[in-house]
Backbone atoms as SQL, in Angstrom:
CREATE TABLE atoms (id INTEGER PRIMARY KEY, chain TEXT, resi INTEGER, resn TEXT, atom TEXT, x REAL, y REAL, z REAL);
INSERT INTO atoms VALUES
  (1, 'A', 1, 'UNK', 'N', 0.818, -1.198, 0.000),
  (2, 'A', 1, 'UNK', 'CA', 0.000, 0.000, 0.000),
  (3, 'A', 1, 'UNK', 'C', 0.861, 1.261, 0.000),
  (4, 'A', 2, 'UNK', 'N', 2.085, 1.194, 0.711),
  (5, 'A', 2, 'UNK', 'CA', 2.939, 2.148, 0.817),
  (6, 'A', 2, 'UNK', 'C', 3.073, 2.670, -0.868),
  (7, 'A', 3, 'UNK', 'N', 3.284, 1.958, -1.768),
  (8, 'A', 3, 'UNK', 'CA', 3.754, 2.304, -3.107),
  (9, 'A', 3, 'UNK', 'C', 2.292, 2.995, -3.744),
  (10, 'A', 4, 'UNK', 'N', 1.372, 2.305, -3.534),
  (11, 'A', 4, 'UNK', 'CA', -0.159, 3.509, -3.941),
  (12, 'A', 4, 'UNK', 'C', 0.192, 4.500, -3.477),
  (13, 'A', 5, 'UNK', 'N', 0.568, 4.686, -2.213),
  (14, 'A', 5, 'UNK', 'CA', 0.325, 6.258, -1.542),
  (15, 'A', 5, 'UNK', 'C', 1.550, 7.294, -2.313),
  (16, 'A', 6, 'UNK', 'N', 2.768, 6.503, -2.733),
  (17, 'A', 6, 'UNK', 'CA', 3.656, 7.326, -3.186),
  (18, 'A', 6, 'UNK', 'C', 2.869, 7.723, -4.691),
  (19, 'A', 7, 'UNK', 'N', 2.574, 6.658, -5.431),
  (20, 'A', 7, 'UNK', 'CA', 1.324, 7.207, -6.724),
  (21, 'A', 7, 'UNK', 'C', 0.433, 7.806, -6.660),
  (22, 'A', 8, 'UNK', 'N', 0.113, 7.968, -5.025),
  (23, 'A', 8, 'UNK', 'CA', -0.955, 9.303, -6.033),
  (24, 'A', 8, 'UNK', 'C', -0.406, 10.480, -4.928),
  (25, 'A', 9, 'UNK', 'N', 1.011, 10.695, -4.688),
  (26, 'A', 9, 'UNK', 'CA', 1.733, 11.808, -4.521),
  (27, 'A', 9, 'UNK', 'C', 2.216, 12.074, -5.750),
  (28, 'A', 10, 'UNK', 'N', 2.604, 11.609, -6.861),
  (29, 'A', 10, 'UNK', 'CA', 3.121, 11.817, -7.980),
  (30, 'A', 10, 'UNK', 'C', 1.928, 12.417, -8.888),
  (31, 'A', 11, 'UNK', 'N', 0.943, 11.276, -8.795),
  (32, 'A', 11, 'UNK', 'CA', -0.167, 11.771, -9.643),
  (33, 'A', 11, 'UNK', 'C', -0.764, 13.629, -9.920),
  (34, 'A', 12, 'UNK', 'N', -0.830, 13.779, -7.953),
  (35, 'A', 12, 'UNK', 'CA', -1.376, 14.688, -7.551),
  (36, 'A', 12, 'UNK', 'C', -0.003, 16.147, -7.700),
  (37, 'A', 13, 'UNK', 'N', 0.942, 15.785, -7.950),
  (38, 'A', 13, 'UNK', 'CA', 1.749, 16.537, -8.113),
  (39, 'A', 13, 'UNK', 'C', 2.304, 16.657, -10.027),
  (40, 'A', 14, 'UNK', 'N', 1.405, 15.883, -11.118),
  (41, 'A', 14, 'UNK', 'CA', 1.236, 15.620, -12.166),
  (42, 'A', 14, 'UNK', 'C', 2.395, 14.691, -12.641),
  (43, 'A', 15, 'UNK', 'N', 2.812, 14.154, -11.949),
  (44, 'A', 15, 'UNK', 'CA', 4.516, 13.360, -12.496),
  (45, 'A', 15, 'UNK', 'C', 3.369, 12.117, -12.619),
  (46, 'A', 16, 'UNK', 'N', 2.770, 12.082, -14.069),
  (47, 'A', 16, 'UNK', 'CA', 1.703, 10.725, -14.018),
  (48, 'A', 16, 'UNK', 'C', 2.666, 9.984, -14.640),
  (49, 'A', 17, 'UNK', 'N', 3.758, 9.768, -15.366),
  (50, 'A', 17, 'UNK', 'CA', 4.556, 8.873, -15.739),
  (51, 'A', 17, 'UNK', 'C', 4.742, 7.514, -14.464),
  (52, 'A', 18, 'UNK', 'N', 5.718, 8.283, -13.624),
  (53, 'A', 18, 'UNK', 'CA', 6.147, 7.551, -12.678),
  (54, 'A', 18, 'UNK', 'C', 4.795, 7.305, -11.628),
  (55, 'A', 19, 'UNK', 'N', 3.645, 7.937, -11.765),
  (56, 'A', 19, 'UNK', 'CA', 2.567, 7.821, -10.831),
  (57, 'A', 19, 'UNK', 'C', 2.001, 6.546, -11.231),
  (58, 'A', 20, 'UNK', 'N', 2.126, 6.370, -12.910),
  (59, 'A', 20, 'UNK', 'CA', 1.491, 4.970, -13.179),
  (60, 'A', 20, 'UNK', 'C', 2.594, 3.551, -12.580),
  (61, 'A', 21, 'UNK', 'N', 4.008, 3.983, -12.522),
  (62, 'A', 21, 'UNK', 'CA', 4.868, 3.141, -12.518),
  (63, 'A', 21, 'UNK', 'C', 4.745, 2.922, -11.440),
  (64, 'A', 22, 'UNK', 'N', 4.568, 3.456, -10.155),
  (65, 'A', 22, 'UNK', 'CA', 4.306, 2.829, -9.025),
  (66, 'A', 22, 'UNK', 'C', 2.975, 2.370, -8.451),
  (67, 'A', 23, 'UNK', 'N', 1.904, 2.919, -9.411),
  (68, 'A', 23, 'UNK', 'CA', 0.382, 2.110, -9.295),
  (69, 'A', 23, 'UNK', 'C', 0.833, 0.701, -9.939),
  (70, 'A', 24, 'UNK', 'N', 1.532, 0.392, -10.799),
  (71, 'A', 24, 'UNK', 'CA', 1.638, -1.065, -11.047),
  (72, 'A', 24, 'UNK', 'C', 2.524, -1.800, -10.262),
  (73, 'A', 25, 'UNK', 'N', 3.282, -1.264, -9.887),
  (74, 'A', 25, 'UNK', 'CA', 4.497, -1.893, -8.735),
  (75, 'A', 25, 'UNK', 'C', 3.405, -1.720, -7.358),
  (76, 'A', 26, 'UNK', 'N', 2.661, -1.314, -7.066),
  (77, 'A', 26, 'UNK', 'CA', 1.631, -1.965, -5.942),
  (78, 'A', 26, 'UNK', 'C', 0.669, -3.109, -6.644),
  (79, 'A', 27, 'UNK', 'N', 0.132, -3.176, -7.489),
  (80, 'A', 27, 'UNK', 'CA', -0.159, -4.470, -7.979),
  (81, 'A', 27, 'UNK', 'C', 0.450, -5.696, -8.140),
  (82, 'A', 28, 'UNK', 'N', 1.504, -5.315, -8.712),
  (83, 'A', 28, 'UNK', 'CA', 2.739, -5.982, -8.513),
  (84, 'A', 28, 'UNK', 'C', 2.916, -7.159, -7.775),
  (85, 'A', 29, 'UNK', 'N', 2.990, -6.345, -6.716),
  (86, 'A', 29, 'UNK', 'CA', 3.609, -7.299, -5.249),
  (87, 'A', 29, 'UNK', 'C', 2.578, -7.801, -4.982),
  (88, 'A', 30, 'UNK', 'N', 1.391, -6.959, -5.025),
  (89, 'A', 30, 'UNK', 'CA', -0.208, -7.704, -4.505),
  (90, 'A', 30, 'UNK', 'C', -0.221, -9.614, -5.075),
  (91, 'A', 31, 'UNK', 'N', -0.137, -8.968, -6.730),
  (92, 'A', 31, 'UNK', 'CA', 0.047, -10.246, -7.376),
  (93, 'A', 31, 'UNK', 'C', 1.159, -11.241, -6.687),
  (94, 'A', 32, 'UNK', 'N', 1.975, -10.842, -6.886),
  (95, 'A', 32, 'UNK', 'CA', 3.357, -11.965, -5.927),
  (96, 'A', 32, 'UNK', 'C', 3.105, -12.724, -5.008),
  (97, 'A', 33, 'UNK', 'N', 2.270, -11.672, -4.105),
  (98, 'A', 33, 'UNK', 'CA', 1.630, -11.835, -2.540),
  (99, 'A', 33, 'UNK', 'C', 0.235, -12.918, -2.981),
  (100, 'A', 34, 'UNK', 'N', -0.279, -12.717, -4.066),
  (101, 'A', 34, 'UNK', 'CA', -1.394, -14.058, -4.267),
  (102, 'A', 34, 'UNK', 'C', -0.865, -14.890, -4.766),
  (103, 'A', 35, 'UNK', 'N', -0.036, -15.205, -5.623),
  (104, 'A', 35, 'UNK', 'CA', 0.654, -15.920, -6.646),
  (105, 'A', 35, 'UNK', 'C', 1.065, -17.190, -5.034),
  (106, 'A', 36, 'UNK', 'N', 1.617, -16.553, -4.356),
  (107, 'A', 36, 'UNK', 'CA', 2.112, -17.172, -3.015),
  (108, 'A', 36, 'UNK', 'C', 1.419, -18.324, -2.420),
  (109, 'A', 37, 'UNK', 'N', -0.239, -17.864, -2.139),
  (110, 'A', 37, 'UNK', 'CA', -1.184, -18.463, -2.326),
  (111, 'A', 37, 'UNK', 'C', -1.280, -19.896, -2.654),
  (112, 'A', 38, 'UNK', 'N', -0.770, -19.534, -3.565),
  (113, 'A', 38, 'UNK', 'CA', -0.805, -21.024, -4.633),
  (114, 'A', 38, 'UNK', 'C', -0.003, -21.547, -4.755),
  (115, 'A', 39, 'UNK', 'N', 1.152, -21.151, -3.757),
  (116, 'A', 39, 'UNK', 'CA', 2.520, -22.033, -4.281),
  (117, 'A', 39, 'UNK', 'C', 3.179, -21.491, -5.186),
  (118, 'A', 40, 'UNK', 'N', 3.319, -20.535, -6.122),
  (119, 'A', 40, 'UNK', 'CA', 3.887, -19.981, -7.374),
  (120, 'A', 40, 'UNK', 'C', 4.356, -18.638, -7.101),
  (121, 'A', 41, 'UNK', 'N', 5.060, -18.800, -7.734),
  (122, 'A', 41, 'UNK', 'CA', 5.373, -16.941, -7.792),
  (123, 'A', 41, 'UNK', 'C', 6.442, -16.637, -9.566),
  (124, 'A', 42, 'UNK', 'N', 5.916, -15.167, -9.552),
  (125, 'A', 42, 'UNK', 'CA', 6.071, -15.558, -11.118),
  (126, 'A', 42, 'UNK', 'C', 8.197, -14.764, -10.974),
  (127, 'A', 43, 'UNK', 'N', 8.528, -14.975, -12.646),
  (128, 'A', 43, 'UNK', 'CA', 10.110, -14.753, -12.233),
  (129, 'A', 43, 'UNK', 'C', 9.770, -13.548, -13.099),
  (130, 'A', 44, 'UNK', 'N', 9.027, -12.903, -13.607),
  (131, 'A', 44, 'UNK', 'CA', 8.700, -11.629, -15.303),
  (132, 'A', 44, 'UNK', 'C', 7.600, -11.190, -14.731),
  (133, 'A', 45, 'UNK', 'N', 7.606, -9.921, -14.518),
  (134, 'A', 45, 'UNK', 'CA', 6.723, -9.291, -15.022),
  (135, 'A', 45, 'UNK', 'C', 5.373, -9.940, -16.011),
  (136, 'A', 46, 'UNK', 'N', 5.796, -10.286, -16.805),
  (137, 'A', 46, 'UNK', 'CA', 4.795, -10.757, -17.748),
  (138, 'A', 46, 'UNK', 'C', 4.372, -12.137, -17.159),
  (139, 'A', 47, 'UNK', 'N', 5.002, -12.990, -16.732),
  (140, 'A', 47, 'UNK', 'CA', 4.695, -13.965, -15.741),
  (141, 'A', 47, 'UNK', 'C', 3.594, -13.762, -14.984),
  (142, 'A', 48, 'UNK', 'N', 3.923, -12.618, -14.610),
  (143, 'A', 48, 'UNK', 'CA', 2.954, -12.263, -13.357),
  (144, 'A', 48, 'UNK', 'C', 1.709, -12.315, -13.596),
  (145, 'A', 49, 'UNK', 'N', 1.230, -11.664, -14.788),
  (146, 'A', 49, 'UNK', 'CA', 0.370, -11.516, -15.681),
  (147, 'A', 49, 'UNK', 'C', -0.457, -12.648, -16.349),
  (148, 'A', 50, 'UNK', 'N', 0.458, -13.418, -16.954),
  (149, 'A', 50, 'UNK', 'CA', -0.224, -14.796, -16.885),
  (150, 'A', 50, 'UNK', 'C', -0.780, -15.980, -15.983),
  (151, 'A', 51, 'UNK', 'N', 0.325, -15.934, -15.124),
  (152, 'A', 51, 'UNK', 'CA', 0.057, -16.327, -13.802),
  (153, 'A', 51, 'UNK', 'C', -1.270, -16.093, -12.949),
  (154, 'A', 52, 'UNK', 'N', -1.688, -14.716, -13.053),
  (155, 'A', 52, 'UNK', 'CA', -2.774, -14.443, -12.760),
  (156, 'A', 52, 'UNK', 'C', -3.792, -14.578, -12.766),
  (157, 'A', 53, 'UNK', 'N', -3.711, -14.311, -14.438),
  (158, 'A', 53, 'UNK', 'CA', -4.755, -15.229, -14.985),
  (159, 'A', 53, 'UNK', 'C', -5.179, -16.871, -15.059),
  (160, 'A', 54, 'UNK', 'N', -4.267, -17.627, -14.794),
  (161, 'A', 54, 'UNK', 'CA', -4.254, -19.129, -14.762),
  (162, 'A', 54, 'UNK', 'C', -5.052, -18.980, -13.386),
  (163, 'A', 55, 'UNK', 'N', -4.459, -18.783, -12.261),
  (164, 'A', 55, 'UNK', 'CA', -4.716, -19.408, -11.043),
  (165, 'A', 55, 'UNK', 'C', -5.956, -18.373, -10.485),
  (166, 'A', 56, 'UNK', 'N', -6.572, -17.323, -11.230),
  (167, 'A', 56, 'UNK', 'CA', -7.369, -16.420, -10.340),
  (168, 'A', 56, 'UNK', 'C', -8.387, -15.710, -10.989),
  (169, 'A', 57, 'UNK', 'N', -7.746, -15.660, -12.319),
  (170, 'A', 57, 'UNK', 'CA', -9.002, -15.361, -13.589),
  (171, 'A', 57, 'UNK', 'C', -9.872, -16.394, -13.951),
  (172, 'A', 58, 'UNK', 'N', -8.919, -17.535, -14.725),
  (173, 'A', 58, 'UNK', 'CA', -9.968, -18.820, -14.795),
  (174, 'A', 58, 'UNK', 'C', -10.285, -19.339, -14.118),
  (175, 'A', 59, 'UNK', 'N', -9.882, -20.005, -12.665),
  (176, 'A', 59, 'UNK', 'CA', -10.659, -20.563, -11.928),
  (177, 'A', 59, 'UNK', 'C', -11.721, -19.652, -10.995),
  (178, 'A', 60, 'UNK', 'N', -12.398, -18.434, -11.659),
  (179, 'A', 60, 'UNK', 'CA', -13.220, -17.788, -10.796),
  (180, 'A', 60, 'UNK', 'C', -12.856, -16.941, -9.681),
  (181, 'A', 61, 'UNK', 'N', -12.123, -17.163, -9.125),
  (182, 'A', 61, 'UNK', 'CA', -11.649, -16.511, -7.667),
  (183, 'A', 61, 'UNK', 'C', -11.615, -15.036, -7.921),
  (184, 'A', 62, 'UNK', 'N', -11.425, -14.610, -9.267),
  (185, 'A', 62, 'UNK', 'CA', -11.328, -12.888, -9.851),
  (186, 'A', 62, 'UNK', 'C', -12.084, -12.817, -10.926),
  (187, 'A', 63, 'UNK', 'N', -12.795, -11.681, -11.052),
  (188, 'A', 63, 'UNK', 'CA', -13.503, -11.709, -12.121),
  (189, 'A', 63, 'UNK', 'C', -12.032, -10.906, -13.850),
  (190, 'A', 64, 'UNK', 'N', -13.187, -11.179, -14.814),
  (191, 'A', 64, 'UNK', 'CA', -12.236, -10.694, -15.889),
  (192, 'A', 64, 'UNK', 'C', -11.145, -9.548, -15.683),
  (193, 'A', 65, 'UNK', 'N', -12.110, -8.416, -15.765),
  (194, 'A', 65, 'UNK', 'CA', -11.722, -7.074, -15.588),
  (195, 'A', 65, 'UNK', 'C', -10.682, -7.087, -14.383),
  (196, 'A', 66, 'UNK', 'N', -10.573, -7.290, -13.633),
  (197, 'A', 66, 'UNK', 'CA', -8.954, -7.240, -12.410),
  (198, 'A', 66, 'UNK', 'C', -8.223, -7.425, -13.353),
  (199, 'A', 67, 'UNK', 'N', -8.169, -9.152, -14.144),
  (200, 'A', 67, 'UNK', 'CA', -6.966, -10.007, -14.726),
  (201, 'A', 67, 'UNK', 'C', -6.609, -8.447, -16.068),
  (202, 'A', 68, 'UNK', 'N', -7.318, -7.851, -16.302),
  (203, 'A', 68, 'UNK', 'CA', -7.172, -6.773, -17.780),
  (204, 'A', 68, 'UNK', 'C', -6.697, -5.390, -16.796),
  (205, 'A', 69, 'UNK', 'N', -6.947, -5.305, -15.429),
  (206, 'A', 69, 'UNK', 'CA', -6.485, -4.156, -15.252),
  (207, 'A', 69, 'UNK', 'C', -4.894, -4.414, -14.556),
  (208, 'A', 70, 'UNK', 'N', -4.315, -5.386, -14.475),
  (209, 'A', 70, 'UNK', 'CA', -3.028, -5.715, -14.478),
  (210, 'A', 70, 'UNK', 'C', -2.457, -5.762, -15.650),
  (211, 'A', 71, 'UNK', 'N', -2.815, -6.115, -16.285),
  (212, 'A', 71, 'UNK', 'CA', -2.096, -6.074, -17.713),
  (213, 'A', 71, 'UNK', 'C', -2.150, -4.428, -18.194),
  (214, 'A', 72, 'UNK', 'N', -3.407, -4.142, -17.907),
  (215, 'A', 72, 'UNK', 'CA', -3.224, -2.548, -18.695),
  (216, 'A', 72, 'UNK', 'C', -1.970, -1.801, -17.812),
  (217, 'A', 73, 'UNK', 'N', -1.888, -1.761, -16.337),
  (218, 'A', 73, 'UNK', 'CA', -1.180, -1.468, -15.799),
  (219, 'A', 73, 'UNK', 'C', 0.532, -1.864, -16.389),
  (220, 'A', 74, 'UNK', 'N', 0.483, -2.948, -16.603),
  (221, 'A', 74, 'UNK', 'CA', 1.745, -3.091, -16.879),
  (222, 'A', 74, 'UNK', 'C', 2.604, -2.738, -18.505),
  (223, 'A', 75, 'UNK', 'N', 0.851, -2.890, -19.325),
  (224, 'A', 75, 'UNK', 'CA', 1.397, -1.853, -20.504),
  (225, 'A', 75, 'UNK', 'C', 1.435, -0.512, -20.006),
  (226, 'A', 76, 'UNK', 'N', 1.059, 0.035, -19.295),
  (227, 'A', 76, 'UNK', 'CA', 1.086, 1.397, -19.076),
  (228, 'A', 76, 'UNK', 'C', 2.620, 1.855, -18.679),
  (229, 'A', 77, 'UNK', 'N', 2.968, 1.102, -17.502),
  (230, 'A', 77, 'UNK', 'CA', 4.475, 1.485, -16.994),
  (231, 'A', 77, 'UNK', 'C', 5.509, 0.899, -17.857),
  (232, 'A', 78, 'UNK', 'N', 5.485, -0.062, -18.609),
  (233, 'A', 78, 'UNK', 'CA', 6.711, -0.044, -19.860),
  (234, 'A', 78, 'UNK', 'C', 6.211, 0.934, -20.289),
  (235, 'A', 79, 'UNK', 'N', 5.064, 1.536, -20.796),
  (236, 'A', 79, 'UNK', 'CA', 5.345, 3.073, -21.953),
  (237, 'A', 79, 'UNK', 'C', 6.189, 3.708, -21.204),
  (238, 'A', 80, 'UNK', 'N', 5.275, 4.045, -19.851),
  (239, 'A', 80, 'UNK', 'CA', 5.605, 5.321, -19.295),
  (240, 'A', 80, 'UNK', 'C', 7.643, 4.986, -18.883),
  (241, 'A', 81, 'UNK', 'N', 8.081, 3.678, -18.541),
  (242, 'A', 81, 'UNK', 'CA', 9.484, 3.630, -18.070),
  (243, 'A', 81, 'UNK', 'C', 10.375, 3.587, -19.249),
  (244, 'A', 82, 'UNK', 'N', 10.003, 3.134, -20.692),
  (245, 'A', 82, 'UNK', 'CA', 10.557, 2.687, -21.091),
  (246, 'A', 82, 'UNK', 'C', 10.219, 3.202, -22.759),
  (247, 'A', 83, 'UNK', 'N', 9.510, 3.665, -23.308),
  (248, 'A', 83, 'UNK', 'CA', 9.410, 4.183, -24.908),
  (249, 'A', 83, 'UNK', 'C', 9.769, 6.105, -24.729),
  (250, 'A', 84, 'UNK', 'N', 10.653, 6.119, -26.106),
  (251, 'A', 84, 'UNK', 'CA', 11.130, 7.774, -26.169),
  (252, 'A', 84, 'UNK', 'C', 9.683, 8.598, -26.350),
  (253, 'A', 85, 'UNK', 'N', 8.636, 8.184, -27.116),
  (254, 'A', 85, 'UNK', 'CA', 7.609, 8.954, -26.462),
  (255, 'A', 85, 'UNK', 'C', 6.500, 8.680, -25.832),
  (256, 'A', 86, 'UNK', 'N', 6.291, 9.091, -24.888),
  (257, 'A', 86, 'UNK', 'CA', 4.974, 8.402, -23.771),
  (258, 'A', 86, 'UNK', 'C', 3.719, 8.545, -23.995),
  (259, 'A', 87, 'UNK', 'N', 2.857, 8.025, -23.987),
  (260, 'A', 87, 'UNK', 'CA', 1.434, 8.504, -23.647),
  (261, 'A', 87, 'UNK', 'C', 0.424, 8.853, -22.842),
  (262, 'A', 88, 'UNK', 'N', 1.039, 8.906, -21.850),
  (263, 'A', 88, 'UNK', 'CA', 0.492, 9.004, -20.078),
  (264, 'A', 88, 'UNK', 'C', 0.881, 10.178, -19.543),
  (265, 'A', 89, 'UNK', 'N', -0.785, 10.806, -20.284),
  (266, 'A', 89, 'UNK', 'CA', -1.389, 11.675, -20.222),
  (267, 'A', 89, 'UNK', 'C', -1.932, 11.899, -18.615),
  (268, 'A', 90, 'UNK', 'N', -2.591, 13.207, -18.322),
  (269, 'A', 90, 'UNK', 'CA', -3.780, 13.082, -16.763),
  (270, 'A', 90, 'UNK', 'C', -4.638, 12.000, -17.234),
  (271, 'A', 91, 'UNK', 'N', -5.440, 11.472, -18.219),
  (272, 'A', 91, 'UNK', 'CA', -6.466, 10.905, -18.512),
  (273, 'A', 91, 'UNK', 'C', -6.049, 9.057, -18.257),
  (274, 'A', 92, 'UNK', 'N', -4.886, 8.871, -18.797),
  (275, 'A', 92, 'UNK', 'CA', -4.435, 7.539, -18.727),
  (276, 'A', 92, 'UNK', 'C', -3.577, 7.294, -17.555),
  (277, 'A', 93, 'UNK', 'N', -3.223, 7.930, -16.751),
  (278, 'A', 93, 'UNK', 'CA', -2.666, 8.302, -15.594),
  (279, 'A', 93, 'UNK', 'C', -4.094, 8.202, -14.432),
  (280, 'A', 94, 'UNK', 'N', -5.133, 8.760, -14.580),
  (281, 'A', 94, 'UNK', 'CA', -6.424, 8.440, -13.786),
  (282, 'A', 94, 'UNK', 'C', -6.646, 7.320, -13.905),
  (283, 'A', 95, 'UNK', 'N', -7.221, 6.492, -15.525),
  (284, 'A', 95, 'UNK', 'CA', -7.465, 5.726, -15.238),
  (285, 'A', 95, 'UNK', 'C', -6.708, 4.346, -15.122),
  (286, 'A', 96, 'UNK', 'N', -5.542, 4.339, -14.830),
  (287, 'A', 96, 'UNK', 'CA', -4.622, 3.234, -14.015),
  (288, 'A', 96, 'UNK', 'C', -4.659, 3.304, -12.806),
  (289, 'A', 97, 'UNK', 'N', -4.397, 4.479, -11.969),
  (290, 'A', 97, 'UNK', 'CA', -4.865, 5.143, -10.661),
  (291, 'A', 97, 'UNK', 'C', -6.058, 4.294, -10.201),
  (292, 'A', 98, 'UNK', 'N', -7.295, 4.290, -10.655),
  (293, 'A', 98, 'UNK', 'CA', -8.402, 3.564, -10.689),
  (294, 'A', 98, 'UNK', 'C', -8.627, 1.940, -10.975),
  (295, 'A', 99, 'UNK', 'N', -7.538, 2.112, -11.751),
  (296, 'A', 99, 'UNK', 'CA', -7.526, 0.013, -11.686),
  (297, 'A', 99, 'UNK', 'C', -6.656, -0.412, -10.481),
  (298, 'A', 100, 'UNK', 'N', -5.715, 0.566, -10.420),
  (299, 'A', 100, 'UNK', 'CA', -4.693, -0.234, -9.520),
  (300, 'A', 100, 'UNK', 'C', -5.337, -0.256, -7.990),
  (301, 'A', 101, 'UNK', 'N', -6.656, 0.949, -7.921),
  (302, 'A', 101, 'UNK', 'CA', -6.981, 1.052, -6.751),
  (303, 'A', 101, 'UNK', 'C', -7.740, -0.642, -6.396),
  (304, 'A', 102, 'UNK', 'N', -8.614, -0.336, -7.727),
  (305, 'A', 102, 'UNK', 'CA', -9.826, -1.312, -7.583),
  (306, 'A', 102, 'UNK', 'C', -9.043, -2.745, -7.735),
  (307, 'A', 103, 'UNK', 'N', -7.882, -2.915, -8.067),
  (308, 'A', 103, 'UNK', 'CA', -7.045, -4.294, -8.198),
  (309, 'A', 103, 'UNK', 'C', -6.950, -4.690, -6.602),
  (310, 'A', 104, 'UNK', 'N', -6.105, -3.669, -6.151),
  (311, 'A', 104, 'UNK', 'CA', -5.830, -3.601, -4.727),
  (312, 'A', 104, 'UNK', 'C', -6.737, -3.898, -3.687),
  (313, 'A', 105, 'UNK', 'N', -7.896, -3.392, -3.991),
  (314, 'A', 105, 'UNK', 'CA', -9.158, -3.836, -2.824),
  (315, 'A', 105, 'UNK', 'C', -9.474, -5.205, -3.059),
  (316, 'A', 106, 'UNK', 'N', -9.611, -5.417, -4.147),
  (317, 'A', 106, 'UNK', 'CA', -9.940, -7.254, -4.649),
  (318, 'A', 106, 'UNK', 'C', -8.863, -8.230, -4.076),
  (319, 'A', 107, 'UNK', 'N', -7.212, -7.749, -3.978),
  (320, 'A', 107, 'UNK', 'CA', -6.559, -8.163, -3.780),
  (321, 'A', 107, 'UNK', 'C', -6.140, -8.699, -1.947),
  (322, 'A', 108, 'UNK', 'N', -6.628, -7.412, -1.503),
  (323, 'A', 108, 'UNK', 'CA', -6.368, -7.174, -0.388),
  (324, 'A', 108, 'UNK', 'C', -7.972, -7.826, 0.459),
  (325, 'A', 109, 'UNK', 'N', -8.920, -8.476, -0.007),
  (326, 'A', 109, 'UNK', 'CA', -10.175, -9.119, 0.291),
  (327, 'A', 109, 'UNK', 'C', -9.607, -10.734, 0.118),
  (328, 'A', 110, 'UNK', 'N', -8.962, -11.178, -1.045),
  (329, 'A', 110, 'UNK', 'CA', -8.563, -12.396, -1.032),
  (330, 'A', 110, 'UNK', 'C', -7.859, -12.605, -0.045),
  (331, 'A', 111, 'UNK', 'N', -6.704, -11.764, 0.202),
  (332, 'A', 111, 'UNK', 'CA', -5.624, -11.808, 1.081),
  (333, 'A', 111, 'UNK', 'C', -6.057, -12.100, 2.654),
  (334, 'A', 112, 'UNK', 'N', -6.974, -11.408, 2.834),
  (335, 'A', 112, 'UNK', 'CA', -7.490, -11.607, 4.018),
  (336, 'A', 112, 'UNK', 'C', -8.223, -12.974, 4.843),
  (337, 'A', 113, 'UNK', 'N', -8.298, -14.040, 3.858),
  (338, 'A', 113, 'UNK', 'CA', -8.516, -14.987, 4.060),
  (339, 'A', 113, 'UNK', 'C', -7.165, -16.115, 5.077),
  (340, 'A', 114, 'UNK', 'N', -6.268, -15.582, 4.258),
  (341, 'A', 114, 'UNK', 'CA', -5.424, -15.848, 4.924),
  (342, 'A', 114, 'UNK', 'C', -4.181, -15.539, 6.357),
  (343, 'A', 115, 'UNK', 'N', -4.994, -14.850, 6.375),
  (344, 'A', 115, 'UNK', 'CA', -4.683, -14.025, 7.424),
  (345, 'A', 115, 'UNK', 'C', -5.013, -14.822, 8.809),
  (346, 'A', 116, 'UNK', 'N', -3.891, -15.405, 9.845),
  (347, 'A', 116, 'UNK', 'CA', -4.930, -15.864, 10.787),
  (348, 'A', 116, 'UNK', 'C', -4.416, -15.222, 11.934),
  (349, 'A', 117, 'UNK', 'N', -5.435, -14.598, 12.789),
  (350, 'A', 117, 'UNK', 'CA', -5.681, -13.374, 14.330),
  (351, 'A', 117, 'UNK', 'C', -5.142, -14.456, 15.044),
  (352, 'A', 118, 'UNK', 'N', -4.043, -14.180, 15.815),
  (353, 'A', 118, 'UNK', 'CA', -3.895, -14.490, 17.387),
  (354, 'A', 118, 'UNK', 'C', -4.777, -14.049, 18.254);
């Protein structure tokens, strides 16, 4: 969660490049942190992505739209880290902001299952 909060200090300060790059690096780990779950953890980025989808898209546990807002996320931060010209705009910068939020709550509801209170 720490890495959301630094994204939407960036966001809110318009640096949406790097605001998207750390909305996906909190998904990120979320993913890692479920991937775990299952015994797996991915070694790529893009791993991650598939991975996701195997163990949490198709078998139900997530609906479509999460498994597409990780991926958009992660096309988003190769543009934004990595092509000479970017496209992450305020508009595409919001709406990653908004997946990564809504990834995160889904994420952080599974997670909680496992969680066990002393």
């Amino acid at each position: 969660m720490q890495k959301m909060a630094v994204a939407e200090k960036l966001y809110n300060s318009k640096d949406y490049e790097d605001a998207v790059s750390r909305a996906y690096y909190a998904a990120y780990h979320a993913t890692q942190a479920l991937l775990l779950t299952e015994g797996e953890q991915a070694k790529t980025h893009k791993g991650a992505v598939t991975l996701f989808g195997l163990f949490f898209v198709k078998t139900g546990k997530f609906k479509k739209n999460i498994g597409k807002y990780l991926a958009n996320l992660k096309d988003d931060r190769e543009s934004g880290d990595y092509e000479v010209f970017s496209y992450i705009d305020e508009e595409t910068a919001k709406i990653a902001m908004n997946e990564a939020k809504e990834f995160l709550k889904e994420a952080q509801l599974y997670l909680k299952t496992f969680i066990v209170e002393k």
